[in-house]
C-alpha positions, 0 to 999 in steps of 0.5 A: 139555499135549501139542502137535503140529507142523505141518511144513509144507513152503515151498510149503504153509502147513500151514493145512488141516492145522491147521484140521482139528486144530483141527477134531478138538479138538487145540488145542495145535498150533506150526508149522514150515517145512521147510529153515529149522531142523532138524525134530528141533531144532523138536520139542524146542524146541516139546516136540511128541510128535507131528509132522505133515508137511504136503507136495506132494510127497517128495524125498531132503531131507524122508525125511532129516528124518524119519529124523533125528527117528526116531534123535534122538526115537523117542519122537515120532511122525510122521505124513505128509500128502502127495499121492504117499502115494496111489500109493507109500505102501507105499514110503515107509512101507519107506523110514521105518520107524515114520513114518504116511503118510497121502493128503490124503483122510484130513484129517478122520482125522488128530486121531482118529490122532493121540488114538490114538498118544497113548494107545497111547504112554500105554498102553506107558509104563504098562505099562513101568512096572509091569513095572519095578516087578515086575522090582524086585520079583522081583530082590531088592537083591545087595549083593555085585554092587557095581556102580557106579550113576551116569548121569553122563559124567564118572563113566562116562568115569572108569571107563571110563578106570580098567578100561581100565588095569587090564585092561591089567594095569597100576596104577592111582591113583584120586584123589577127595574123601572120600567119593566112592566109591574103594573101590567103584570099586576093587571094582567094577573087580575085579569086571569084571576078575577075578570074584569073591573075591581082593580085599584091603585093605592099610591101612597107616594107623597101621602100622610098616614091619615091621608093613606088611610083615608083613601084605602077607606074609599076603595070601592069593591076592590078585588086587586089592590096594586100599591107602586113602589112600596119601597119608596113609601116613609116607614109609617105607610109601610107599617099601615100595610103590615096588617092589610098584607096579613089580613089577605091570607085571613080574609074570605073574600078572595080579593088580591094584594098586590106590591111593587118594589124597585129594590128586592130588599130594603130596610123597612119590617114590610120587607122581611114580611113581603119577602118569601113571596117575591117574584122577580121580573127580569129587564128587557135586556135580559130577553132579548127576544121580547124586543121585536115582539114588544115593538110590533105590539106597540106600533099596533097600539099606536094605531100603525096598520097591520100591513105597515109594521113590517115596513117600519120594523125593518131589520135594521130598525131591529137590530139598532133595537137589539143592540141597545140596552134599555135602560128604562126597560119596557117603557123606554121601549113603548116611547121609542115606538110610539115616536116612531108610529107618528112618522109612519106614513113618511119614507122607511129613512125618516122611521129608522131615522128617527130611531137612530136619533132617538137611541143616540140621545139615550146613550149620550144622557146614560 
């Protein structure tokens, strides 16, 4: 239900206004006194969309909480009652960009004004989202951009602190779970930095010295090369990238080192090495937020069209996701989703089904 705020100030009691609200058929209305909490924090706590001021007159302190509400809330519309709105509303309206000032005359206008901002909001927010749904449309999933998609800070602060290093030429370790998106996060900086073309992997997993050698050698043009799990990597092959770590901070040629590792700290002199420059990557059960992002990306690179993801990502295909814990993190996740985009032309029971299922098994085998 949709409630609006009566902020009243100290020497009004904001009861004409309400009466003609009420008057108009809005029922839903909370009161507020200025000065005893900030207005933007009233409008959260009471989860008004509209606020309307109830004043005498306007000094520096009222235009202060209206401007704070403007900047934290700009989905709130604001509407101001007041004596002085007959003389300088051309002002006022100058000083508060996007806030109605309105004389006391208007009282029995003011629940017609307020139906109206309502349903110009709901025009807008439709009209967002059919133009979200053609953009989507239009722009076909591109694989080969390989962006990071997350809305979480821990994940945002982690690749900021991770291309801030590389594109200070220097090396760089990326440590995190299984699963948790190292190798996108490697491409995804090499991507930003140097463009595309020039990213190489150097798996030395189950190699020799000589035959890790060997392929360093044949690397062609590398400008990021990404080694996996070098801390699964024997003490030998470890040794031969002590001195291709160092060479990066030497070198002229702006090309990246980049390391993985599943454990933040190991026995081998690489690691004492490697460790003033480790970023951390968190697991996907430590943001949350990034579930349903990630599943709609995956759906999408799966090949589902933009107008059946919310068909199959219903809210409880979504919370079944966010009571999971994942422990194969972000891979785990694309599998998931990926099994489920085969079945999305069959009825909404077989995909959320097939989640279902799918989560049961990975809690019996963990």
């Amino acid at each position: 239900m949709k409630t609006v705020l009566v902020a009243s100030a100290p020497t009004m009691t904001g009861a004409t206004v309400t009466r003609a609200l009420h008057e108009g058929g809005i029922r839903s209305t909370a009161s507020h006194v200025l000065g005893t909490t900030p207005l933007a924090t009233a409008a959260v706590t009471t989860r008004a969309s509209v606020i309307v001021c109830d004043l005498w007159t306007v000094d520096q302190t009222v235009i202060g909480e209206i401007l704070q509400v403007r900047r934290t809330l700009p989905h709130v519309n604001v509407f101001a009652i007041s004596v002085e709105a007959d003389l300088t509303a051309w002002e006022l309206r100058a000083r508060t960009e996007g806030t109605r000032w309105l004389p006391r005359t208007a009282l029995p206008l003011l629940a017609v004004l307020v139906r109206r901002s309502w349903q110009a909001r709901s025009a807008r927010v439709g009209f967002l989202r059919r133009k979200e749904t053609i953009l989507a449309e239009r722009a076909p999933f591109r694989p080969d951009t390989t962006p990071i998609v997350t809305r979480s800070p821990a994940m945002e602060t982690a690749f900021q602190s991770a291309e801030r290093q590389i594109s200070w030429q220097e090396p760089l370790l990326l440590c995190g779970e299984v699963g948790c998106g190292r190798e996108t996060v490697a491409r995804a900086l090499h991507h930003r930095i140097h463009g595309p073309g020039g990213f190489q992997v150097l798996d030395g997993r189950g190699l020799t010295t000589r035959q890790f050698r060997q392929r360093f050698r044949t690397l062609d043009e590398p400008r990021t090369i990404y080694v996996p799990a070098v801390d699964d990597l024997s003490r030998e092959i470890q040794n031969e990238l002590v001195p291709i770590w160092s060479d990066t901070f030497h070198t002229q040629d702006h090309s990246s080192l980049i390391l993985a590792a599943t454990r933040p700290h190991w026995s081998e002199p690489l690691a004492a090495i490697a460790s003033p420059w480790r970023v951390e990557l968190p697991p996907l059960r430590a943001r949350p937020e990034d579930i349903p992002v990630l599943a709609r990306y995956f759906l999408l690179e799966a090949g589902v069209p933009p107008r059946q993801v919310p068909a199959v990502l219903t809210r409880r295909t979504v919370s079944r996701l966010l009571d999971y814990h994942f422990p194969g993190n972000v891979r785990e996740l694309r599998a998931l989703m990926i099994g489920m985009a085969r079945n999305w032309d069959k009825p909404t029971s077989c995909r959320t089904g097939h989640v279902q299922r799918a989560l049961r098994r990975a809690v019996s085998l963990n």
